[in-house]
C-alpha positions in Angstrom: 0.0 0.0 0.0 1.7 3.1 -1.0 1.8 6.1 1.1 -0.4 8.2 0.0 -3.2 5.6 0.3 -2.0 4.9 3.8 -2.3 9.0 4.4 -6.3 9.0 3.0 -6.9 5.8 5.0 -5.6 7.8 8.3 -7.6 10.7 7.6 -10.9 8.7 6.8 -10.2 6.9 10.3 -9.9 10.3 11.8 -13.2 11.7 11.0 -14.7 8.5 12.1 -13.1 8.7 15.2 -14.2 12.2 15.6 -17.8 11.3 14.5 -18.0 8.2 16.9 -16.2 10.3 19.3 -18.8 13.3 19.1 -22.1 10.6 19.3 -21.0 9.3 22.8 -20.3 12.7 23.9 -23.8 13.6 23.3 -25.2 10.6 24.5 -23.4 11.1 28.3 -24.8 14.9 28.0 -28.3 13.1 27.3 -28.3 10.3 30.1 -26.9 12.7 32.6 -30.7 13.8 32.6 -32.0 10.6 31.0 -31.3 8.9 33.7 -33.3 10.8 36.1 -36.2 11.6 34.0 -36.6 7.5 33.6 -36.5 6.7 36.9 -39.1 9.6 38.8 -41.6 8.6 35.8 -41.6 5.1 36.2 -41.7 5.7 39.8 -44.7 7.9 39.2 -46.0 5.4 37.0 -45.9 2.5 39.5 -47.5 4.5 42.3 -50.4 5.6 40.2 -51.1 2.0 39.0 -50.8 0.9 42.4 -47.7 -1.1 42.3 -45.4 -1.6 45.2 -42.0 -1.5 44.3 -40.6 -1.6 47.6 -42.6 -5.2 48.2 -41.3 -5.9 45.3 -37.0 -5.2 45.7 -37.8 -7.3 48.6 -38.9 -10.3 47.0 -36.6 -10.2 44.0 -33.9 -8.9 46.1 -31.4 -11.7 44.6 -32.7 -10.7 41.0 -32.6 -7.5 41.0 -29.0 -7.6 42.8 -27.8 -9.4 39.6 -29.5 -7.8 37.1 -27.9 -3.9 38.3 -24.9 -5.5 39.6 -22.0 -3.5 37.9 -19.4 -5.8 36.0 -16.4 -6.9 37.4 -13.4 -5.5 35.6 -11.1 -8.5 37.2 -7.9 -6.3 35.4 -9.0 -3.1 37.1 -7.2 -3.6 40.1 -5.1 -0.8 41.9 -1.8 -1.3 42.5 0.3 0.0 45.3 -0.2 3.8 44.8 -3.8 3.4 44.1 -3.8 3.7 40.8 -5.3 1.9 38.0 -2.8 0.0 36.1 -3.3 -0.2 31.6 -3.8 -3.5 30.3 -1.1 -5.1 28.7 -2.7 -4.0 25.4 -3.1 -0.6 25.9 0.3 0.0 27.2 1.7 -1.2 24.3 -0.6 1.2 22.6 0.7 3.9 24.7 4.3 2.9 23.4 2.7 3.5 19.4 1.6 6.9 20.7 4.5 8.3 22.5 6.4 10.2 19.5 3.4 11.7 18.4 2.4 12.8 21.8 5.8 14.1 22.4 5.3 16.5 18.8 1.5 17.5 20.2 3.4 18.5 23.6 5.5 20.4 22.1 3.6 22.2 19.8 0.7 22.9 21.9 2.8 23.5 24.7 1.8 27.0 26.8 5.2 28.0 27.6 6.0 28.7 24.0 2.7 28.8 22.5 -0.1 31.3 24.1 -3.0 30.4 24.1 -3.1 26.8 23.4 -3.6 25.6 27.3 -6.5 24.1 26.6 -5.5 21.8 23.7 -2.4 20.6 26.0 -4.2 19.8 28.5 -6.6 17.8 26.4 -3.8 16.1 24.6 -2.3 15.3 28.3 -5.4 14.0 29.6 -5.9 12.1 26.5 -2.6 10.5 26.6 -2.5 9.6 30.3 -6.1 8.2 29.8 -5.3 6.3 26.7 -8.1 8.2 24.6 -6.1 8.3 21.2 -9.2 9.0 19.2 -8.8 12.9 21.5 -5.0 12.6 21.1 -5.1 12.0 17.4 -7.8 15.4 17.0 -5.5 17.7 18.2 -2.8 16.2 16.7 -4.8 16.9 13.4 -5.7 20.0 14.1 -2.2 21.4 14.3 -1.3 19.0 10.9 0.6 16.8 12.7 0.7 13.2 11.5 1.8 9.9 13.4 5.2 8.8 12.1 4.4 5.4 10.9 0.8 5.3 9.7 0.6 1.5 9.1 1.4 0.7 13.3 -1.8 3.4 14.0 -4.3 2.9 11.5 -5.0 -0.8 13.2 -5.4 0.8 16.5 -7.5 3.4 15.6 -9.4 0.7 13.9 -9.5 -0.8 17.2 -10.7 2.5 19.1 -13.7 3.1 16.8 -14.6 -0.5 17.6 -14.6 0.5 21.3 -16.4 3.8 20.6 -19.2 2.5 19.0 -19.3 -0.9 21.5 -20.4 1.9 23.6 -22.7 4.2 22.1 -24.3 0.8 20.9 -24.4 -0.1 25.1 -26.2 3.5 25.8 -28.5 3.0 22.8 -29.7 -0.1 24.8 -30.3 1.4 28.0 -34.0 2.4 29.0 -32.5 5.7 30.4 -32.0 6.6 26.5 -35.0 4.9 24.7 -37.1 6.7 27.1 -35.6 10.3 26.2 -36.6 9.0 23.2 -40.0 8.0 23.2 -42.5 11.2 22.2 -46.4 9.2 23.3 -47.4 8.1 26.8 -48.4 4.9 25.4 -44.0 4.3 24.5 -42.9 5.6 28.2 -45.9 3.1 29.8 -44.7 -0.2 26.9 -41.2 1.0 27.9 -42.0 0.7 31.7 -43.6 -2.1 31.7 -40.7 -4.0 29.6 -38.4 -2.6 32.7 -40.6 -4.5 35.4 -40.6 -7.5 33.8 -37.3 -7.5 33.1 -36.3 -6.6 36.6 -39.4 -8.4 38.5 -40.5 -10.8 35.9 -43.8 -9.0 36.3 -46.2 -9.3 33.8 -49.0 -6.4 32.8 
């Protein structure tokens, strides 16, 4: 693959990145309130049709516990400082992304540039946090490109697969199909799918 095929495949991974990357934003602005909004309605919803739901965490205590149990990240564990160590994947990610950090640090750095504080800090965070779909946005924006585009393009590759893993995980949540519903008749189907998934109660 010659190089300047290589250089149109980069920049179609970075606006998919950047897309992918803009979706999810949105969606954690939605569910910030989503969330909420979902759970005083069907609340509402459950007093006004006369159903317990404190009878009923009782009695399905065990399912319930399961159901909204958070996963166990068995890798997350902190080590002596109390911090979260990468996976053995993503540090050697981090290792792919080191030179180009290093030319985003330096040309975003405050010190000699004014007023780009804000894009070093993002390319900082992004770099600590192993978010190279941010790292490689500001890197475009200042028209820098990674030195060897054939060891980044699989990675990015990777990250959109993570990025849309997880709008595809908020699209599923009844927190967003409710912001989402615009009838009575979808937020009552919607809460009624929630109790029997939770309760296994049937209406």
């Amino acid at each position: 693959m010659s190089y300047e095929i290589k250089r149109k495949r980069y920049k179609k991974h970075i606006m998919e990145l950047k897309f992918l990357r803009s979706e999810l934003s949105y969606q954690e602005e939605v569910l910030a309130t989503a969330h909420h909004d979902f759970e005083a309605w069907h609340k509402q919803w459950c007093e006004d049709n006369n159903i317990n739901l404190t009878e009923l965490n009782k009695k399905h205590k065990t399912r319930v516990s399961k159901i909204l149990s958070q996963p166990n990240f068995s890798d997350l564990k902190n080590d002596e400082q109390g911090l979260i160590p990468l996976s053995e994947e993503r540090k050697q990610e981090k290792k792919k992304f080191h030179n180009l950090f290093k030319q985003v640090a330096k040309a975003t750095h405050p010190d000699k540039h004014e007023g780009t504080t804000l894009d070093f800090k993002a390319a900082s965070a992004a770099y600590e946090s192993s978010d190279w779909a941010m790292l490689l946005q500001v890197a475009e924006q200042y028209g820098i490109l990674p030195e060897d585009l054939s060891e980044i393009i699989p990675v990015m590759e990777e990250e959109a697969k993570r990025l849309r893993s997880a709008i595809k995980q908020n699209k599923a949540m009844y927190s967003w199909k409710f912001q989402e519903c615009e009838s009575r008749e979808c937020k009552e189907k919607l809460v009624k799918d929630f109790l029997k998934q939770l309760f296994n109660l049937e209406l």
